[in-house]
C-alpha positions as CSV (number, residue, x, y, z in Angstrom):
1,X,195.6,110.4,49.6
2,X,194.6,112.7,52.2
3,X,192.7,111.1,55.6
4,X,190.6,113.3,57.6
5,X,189.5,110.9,60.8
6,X,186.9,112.1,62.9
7,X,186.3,110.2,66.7
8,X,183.5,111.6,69.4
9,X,184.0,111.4,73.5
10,X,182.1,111.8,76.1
11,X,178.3,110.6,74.7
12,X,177.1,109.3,71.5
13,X,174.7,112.1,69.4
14,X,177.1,114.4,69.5
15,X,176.6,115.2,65.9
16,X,179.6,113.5,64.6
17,X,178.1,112.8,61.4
18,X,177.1,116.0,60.7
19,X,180.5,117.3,61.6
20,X,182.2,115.3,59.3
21,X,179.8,116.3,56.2
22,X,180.1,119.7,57.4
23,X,184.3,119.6,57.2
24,X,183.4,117.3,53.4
25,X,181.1,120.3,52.5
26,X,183.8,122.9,53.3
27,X,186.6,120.9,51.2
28,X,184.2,120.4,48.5
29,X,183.9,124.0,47.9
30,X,187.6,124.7,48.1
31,X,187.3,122.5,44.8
32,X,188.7,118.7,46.3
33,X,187.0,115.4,45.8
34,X,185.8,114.0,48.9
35,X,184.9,110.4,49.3
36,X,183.5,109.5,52.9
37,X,183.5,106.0,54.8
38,X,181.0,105.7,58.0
39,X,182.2,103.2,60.4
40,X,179.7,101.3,62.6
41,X,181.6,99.1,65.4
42,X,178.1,97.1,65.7
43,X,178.5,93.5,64.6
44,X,175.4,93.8,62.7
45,X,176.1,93.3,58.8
46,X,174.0,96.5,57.9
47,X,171.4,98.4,59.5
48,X,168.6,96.7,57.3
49,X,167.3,95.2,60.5
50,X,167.6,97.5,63.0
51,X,164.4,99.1,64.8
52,X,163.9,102.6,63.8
53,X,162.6,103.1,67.6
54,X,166.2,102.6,69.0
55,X,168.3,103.6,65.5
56,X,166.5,106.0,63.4
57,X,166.2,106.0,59.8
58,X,167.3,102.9,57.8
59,X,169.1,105.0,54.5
60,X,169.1,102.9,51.6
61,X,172.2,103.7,49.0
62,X,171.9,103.7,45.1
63,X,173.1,99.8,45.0
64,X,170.3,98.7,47.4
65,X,172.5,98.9,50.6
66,X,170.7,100.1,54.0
67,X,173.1,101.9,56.0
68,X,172.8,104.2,58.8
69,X,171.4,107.7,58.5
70,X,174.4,109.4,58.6
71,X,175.6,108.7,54.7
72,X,172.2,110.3,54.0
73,X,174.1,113.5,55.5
74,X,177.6,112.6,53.7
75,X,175.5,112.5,50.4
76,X,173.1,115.9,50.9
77,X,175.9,118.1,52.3
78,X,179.2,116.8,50.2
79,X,177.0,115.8,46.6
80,X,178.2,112.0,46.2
81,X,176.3,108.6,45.5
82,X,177.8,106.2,47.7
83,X,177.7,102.4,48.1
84,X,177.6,99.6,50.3
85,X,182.0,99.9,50.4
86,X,181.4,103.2,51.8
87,X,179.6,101.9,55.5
88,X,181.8,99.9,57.2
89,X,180.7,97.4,60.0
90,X,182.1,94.8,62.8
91,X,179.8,92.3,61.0
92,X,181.3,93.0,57.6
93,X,185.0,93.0,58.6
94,X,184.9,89.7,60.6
95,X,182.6,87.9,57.7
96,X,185.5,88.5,55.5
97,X,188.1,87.6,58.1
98,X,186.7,84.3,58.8
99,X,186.2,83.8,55.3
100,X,190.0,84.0,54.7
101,X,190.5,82.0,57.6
102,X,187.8,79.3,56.1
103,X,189.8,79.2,52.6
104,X,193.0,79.5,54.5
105,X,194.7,82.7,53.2
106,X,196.5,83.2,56.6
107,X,198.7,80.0,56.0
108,X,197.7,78.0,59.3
109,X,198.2,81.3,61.6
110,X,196.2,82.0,64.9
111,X,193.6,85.0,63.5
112,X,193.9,87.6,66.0
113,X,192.6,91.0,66.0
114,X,195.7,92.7,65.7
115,X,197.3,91.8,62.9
116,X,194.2,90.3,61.3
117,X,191.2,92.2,61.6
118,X,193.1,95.9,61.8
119,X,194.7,95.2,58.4
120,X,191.6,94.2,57.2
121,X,190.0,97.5,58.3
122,X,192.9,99.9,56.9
123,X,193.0,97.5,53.8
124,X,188.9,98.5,53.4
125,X,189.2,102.0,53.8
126,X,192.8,102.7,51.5
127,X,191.0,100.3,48.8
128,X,187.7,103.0,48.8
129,X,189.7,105.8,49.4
130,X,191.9,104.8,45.9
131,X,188.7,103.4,44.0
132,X,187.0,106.5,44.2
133,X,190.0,108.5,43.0
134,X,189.1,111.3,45.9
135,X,191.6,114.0,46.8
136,X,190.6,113.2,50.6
137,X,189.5,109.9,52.1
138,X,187.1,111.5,55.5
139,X,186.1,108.6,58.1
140,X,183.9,108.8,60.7
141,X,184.5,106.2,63.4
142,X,181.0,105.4,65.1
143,X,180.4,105.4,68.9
144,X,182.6,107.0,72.3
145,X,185.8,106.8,72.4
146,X,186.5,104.0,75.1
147,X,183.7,101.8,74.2
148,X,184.5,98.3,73.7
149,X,183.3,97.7,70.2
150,X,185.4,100.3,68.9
151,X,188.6,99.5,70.0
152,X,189.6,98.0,66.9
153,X,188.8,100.1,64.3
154,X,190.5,102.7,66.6
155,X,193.6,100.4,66.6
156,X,193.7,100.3,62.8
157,X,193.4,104.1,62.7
158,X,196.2,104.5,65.0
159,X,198.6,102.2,62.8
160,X,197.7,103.9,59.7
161,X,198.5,107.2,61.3
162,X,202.0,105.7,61.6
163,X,201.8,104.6,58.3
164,X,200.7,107.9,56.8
165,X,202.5,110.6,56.0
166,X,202.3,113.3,58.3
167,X,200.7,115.9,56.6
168,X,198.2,113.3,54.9
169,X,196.5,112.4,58.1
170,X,194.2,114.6,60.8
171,X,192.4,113.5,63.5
172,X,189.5,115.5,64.9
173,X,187.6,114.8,68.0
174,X,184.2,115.7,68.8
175,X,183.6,116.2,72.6
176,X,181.2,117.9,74.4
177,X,181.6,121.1,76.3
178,X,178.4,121.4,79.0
179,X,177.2,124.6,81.1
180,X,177.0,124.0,84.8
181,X,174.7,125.8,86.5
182,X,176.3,129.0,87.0
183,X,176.6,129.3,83.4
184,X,180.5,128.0,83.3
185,X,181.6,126.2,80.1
186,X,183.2,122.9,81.5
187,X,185.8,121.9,79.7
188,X,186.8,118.8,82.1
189,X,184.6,116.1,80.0
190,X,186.7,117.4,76.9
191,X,189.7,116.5,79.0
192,X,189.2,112.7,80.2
193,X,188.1,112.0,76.6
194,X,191.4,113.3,75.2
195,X,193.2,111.6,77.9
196,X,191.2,108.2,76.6
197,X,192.0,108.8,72.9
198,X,195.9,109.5,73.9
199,X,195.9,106.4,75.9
200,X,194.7,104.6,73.2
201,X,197.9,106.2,70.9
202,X,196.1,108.8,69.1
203,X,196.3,112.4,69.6
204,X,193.4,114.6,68.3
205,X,194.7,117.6,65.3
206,X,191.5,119.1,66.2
207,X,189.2,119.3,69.0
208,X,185.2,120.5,67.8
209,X,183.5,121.1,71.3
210,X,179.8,120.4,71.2
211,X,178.3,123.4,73.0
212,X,175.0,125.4,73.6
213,X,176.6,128.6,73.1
214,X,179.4,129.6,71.8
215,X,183.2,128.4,72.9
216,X,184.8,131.5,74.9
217,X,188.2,132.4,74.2
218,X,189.2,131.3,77.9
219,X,187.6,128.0,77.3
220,X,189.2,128.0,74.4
221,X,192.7,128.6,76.1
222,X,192.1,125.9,78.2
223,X,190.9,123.1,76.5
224,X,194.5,123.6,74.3
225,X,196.6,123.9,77.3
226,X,195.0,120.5,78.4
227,X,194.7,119.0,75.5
228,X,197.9,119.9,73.9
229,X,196.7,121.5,70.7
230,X,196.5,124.7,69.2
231,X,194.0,127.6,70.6
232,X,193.0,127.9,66.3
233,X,192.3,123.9,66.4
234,X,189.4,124.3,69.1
235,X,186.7,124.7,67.2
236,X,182.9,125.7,68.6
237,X,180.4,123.8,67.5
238,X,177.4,125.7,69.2
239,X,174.0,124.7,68.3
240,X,172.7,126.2,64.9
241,X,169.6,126.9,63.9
242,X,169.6,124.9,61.4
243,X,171.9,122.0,60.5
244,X,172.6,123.6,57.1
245,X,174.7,126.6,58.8
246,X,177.4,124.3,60.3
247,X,179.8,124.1,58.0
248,X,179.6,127.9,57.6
249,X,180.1,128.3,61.5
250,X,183.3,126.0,61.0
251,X,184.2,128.3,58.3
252,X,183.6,131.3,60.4
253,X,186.0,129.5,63.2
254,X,188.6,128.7,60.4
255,X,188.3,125.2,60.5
256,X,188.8,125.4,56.6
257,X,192.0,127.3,57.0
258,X,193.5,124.9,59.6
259,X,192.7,121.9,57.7
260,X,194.5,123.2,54.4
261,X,197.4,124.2,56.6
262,X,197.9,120.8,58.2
263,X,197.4,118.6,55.1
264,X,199.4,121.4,52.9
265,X,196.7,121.5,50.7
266,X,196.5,124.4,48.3
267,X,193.3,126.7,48.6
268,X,191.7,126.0,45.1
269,X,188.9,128.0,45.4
270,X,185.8,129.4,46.9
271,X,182.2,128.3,46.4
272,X,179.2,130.1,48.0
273,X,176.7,128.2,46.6
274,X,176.1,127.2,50.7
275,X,176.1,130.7,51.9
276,X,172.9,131.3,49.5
277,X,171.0,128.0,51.0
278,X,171.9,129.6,54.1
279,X,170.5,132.2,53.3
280,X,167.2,131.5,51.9
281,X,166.8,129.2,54.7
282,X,166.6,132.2,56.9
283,X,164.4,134.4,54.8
284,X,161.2,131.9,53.6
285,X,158.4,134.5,52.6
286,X,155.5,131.8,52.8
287,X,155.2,129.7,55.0
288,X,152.8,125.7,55.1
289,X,152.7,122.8,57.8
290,X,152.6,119.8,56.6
291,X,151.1,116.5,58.6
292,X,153.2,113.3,59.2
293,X,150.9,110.4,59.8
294,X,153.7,107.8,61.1
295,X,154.0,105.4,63.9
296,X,157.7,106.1,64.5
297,X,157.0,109.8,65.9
298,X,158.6,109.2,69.1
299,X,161.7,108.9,67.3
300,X,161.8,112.2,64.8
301,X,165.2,110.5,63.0
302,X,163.0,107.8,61.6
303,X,161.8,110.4,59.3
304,X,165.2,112.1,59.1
305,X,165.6,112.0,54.8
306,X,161.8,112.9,54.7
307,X,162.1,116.1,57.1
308,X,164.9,117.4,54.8
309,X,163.2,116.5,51.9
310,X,160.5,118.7,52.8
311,X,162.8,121.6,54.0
312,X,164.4,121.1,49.9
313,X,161.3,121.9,48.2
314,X,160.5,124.6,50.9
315,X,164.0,126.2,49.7
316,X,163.2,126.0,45.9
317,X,159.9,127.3,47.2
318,X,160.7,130.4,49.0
319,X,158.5,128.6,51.9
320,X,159.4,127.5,55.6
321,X,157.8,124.1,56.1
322,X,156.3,123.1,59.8
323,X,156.1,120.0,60.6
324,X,152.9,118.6,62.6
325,X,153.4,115.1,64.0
326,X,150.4,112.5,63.8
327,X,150.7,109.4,65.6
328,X,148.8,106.5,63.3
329,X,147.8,104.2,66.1
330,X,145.8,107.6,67.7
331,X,144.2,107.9,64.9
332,X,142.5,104.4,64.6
333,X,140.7,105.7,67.9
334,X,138.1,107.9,66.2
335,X,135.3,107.4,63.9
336,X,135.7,110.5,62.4
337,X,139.0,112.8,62.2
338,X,140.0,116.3,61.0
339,X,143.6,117.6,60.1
340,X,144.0,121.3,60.2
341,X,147.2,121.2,58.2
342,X,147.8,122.4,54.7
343,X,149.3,118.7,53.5
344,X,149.2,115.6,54.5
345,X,152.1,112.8,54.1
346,X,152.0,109.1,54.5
347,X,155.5,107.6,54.7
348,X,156.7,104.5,54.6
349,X,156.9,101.7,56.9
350,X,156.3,98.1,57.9
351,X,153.4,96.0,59.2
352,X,149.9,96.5,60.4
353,X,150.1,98.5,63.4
354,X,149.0,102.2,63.0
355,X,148.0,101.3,59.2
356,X,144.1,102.2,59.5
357,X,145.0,105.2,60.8
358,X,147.2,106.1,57.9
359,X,144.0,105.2,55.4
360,X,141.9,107.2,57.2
361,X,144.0,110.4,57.5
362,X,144.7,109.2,53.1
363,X,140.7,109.0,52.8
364,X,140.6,112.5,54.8
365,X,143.2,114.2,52.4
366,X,141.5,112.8,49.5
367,X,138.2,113.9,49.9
368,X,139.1,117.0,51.3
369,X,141.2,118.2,48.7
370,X,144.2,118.3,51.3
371,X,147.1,117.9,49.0
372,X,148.7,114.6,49.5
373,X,151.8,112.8,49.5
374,X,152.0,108.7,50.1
375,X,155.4,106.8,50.0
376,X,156.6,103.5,49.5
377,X,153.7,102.0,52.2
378,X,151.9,105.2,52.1
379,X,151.4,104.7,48.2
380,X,150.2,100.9,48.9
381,X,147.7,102.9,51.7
382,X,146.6,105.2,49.6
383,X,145.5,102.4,46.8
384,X,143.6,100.4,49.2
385,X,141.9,103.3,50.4
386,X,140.7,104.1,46.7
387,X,139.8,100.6,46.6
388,X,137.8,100.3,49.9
389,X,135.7,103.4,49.6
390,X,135.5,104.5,45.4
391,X,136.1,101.3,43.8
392,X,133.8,99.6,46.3
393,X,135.9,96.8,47.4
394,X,135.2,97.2,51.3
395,X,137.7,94.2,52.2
396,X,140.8,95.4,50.1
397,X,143.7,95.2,51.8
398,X,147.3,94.2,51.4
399,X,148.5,90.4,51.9
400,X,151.2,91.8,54.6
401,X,148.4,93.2,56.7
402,X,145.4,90.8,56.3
403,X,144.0,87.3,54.9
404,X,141.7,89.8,52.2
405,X,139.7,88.1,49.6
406,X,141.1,91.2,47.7
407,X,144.5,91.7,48.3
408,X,145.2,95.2,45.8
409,X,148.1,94.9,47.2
410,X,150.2,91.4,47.0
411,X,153.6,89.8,46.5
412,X,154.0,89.1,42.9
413,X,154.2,85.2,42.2
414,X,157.9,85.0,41.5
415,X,158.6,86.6,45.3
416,X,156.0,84.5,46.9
417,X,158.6,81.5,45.4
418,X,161.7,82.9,47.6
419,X,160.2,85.0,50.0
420,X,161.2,84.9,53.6
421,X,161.1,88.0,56.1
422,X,162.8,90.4,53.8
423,X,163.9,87.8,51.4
424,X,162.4,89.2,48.8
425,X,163.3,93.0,49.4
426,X,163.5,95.5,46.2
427,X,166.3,97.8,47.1
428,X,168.1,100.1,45.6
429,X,168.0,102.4,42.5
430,X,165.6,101.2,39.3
431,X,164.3,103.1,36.2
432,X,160.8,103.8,36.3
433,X,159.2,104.7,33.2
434,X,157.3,108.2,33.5
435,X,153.9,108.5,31.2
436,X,153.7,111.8,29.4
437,X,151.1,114.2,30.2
438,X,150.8,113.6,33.9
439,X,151.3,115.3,36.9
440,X,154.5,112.9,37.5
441,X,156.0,114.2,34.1
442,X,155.2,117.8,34.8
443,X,157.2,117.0,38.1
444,X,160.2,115.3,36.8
445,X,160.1,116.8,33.1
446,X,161.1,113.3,31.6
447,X,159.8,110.2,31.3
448,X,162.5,108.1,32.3
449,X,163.8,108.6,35.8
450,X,165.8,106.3,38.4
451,X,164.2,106.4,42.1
452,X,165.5,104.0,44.9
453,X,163.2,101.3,46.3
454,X,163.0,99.5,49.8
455,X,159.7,97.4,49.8
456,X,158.7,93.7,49.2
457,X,154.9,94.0,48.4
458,X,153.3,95.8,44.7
459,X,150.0,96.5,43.6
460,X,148.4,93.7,42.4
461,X,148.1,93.4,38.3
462,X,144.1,91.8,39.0
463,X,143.3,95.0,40.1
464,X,145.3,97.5,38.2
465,X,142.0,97.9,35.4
466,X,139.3,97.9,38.0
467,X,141.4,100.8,39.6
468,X,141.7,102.8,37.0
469,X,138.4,102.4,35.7
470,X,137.7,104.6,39.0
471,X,139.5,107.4,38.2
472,X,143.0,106.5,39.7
473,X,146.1,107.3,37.3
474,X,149.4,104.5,37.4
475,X,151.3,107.2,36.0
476,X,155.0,105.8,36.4
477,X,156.0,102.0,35.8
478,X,158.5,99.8,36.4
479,X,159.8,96.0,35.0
480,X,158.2,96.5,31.8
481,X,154.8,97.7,33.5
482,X,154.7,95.1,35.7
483,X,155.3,97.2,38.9
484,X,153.3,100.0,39.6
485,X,155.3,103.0,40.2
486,X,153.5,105.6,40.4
487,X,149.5,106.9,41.5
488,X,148.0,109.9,40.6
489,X,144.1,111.7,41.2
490,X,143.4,114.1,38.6
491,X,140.2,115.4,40.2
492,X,142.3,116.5,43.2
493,X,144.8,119.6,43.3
494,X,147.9,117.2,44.0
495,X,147.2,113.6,45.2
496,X,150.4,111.9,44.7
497,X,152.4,108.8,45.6
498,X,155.3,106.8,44.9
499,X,156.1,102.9,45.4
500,X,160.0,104.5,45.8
501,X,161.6,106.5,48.0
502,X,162.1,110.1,46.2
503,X,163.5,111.3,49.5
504,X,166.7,109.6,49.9
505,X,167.6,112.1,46.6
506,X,167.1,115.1,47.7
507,X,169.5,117.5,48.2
508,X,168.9,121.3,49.4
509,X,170.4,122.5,46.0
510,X,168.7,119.8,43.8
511,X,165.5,118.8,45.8
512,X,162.8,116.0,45.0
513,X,160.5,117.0,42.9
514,X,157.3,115.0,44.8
515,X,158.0,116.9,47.4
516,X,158.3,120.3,45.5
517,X,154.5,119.5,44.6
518,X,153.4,118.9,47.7
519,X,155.0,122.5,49.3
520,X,153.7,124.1,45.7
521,X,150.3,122.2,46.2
522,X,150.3,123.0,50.0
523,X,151.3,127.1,49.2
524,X,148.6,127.0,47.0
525,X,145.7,125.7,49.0
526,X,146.5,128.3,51.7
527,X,145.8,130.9,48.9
């Protein structure tokens, strides 16, 4: 097994994540298998719970796991489902510590974190890295080098670089490279992080410098006179245009090359299935802007898998896709509103705040013909705003958000049994049954498709008849029709939602098809 390790310095955001699915995206190519572990030194056990105001986007895996966004890059750029096994955290290594400790696996001794919790780490990662039966194991340590909570997952790394074969480990450290004012390329940041990675018993195989244009040959020169590695080992990382062109700029800087060199890998082969996103990414002939109504706009990574989502079906579409942000919570400040956009989407989210917003800009899309897209909360949004204002059930609300004496939206009985905050979560990938002859068939092209969830409440079966009645098509079912999936409303161009999260599938060569009928949909009612 092949590791490929890959530490940042200086400052978090760096783009360490997208580095390290960059370097998997290049290997895949060459023809290896790739299987990438994202560690998180926070003691939290997941990121389930985390604000999306101070962390982002909460990325939910296949087997219900929510991780941080950054296995949402590992699975768009490299092409792999992962699991909970491949997001390691503080929280999850000590739990299992302590519970050896509990049933007394480490015969009476004083748990430390050196032996103890190190081999527990390298004994996580080697049993992935063989499980997956990957040519290459690539791990991305989270955080700055020198911060406290990553000390021991840096420890572990450094033993199993001892351990390792030399040509079966690289290190790579992301560092930044700033402009002072006079236009000079700094290179002395670079340099103190190093010195805190060596002091720590690592040395970096590679240095990527994070840059706004790109690396000079002298900086170059200097950072591996300082640094002690070789001139073709400093990569530039200078900002792309899109995030899409950076493993092709690490190509360009022979990254690729260096890699294969210091693991003596052979050079399979060539892929340029990339190059031709690349390129179609930089020459869109139409183009459409489509509205977010969301409360997290501050925070843009909130909506990270739904942006790229979008950007998918504009690739398949031969269409660049702006983005126009739409706070909720303003909205809820007028009487009456108007969207110039040519699509409107209603993500997910949690609790009441901003919600009426999100129905109103659903009740604007609807009876404008503004094609429409509603997920996981924006699907429950987009039912109580048929039921408010064509069903004629002016209180209908959800249970989360109101006491309703018509609660279209509700826990099911068996969840209202266990639920506590959360307790009752659907996560993860389920089959949802597809009817034929709708929209959501034409879309998908089957009637059987699996979709991953993150939601506690459904539509309520009491209403489901009344609904429909109206006009408003279920037209994909879960749990033996007991979960509504799916909403459609035929008399519009494209008025579409889903109870899961189509996003967190979509890839730039295999995009989500919701989202292709929204761009379609959107093209279309610029025409």
């Amino acid at each position: 097994m092949k590791y490929i390790v890959v530490t940042g310095g200086v400052m978090s955001g760096l783009g360490k994540g997208i580095t390290a699915a960059s370097i998997g995206r290049l290997l895949v190519e060459m023809g290896y298998k790739v299987v990438p572990i994202k560690v998180d030194p926070y003691i939290n056990i997941d990121a389930g719970t985390m604000n999306p105001f101070q962390h982002g986007e909460v990325y939910v895996l296949k087997d219900g796991t929510e991780v941080d966004l950054d296995l949402g890059h590992y699975e768009r750029f490299i092409g792999v489902e992962l699991t909970g096994d491949h997001n390691v955290t503080t929280g999850k290594i000590y739990r299992n510590v302590i519970e050896k400790e509990r049933k007394g696996e480490y015969l009476g001794q004083t748990v430390q974190i050196i032996p103890h919790v190190t081999d527990e780490i390298k004994s996580w990662i080697r049993r992935v890295a063989k499980e997956s039966g990957a040519d290459i194991c690539l791990v991305e340590i989270g955080g700055t080098v020198g911060d406290i909570e990553s000390m021991p997952f840096l420890e572990a790394v450094r033993q199993m670089h001892n351990e390792e074969k030399e040509e079966d480990f690289a290190l790579i450290h992301v560092t930044l490279i700033p402009l002072d004012s006079g236009g000079e390329q700094k290179t002395k940041p670079t340099q103190h992080s190093v010195k805190e990675l060596r002091s720590l018993g690592l040395h970096p195989d590679v240095i990527v410098g994070r840059c706004k244009e790109k690396l000079r040959e002298a900086t170059k020169k200097k950072i591996s006179l300082f640094c002690d590695v070789p001139v073709e080992a400093v990569i530039s990382d200078d900002d792309a245009g899109d995030i899409y062109e950076v493993p092709l700029k690490f190509k360009e800087e022979g990254l690729d090359e260096y890699l294969v060199k210091k693991l003596k890998l052979d050079k399979k082969r060539s892929d340029n299935l990339w190059e031709k996103i690349v390129e179609k990414l930089k020459n869109f002939e139409d183009e459409v802007t489509i509205a977010i109504v969301g409360k997290y706009i501050d925070v843009r990574d909130a909506y990270l898998s739904i942006r790229e989502a979008l950007k998918h079906g504009g690739i398949v579409c031969n269409c660049k896709v702006n983005v126009l942000w739409i706070d909720s919570e303003e909205l809820e400040k007028f009487k009456e509103i108007e969207i110039e956009t040519d699509g409107i989407l209603v993500p997910g989210g949690f609790g009441k705040r901003g919600s009426e917003g999100k129905i109103a800009a659903i009740k604007y899309a609807r009876e404008n013909d503004i094609p429409f897209l509603g997920i996981c909360f924006g699907f429950q949004l987009a039912v109580i705003e048929f039921a408010r204002n064509v069903v004629g059930l002016e209180d209908a609300n959800s249970s989360e958000l109101s006491d309703t004496p018509h609660p279209v939206i509700d826990l099911l009985p068996e969840q209202k049994e266990v639920d506590k905050l959360g307790g009752s979560m659907r996560l993860g990938e389920i089959e949802v049954e597809v009817k034929p002859n709708t929209i959501a068939h034409k879309l998908y092209g089957k009637t059987k498709i699996y979709e991953r969830h993150r939601h506690r409440y459904e539509v309520n079966p009491e209403y489901i008849e009344e609904i429909t009645k109206h006009g408003l098509v279920f037209s994909g079912y879960s749990d033996n029709g007991r979960r509504m999936e799916i909403i459609e409303y035929p008399k519009n161009r494209f008025f579409f939602a889903t109870q899961f999260h189509p996003e967190f599938k979509s890839k730039p060569y295999d995009p989500s098809p919701p989202f292709v009928g929204l761009i379609k949909a959107a093209i279309d009612q610029k025409l």
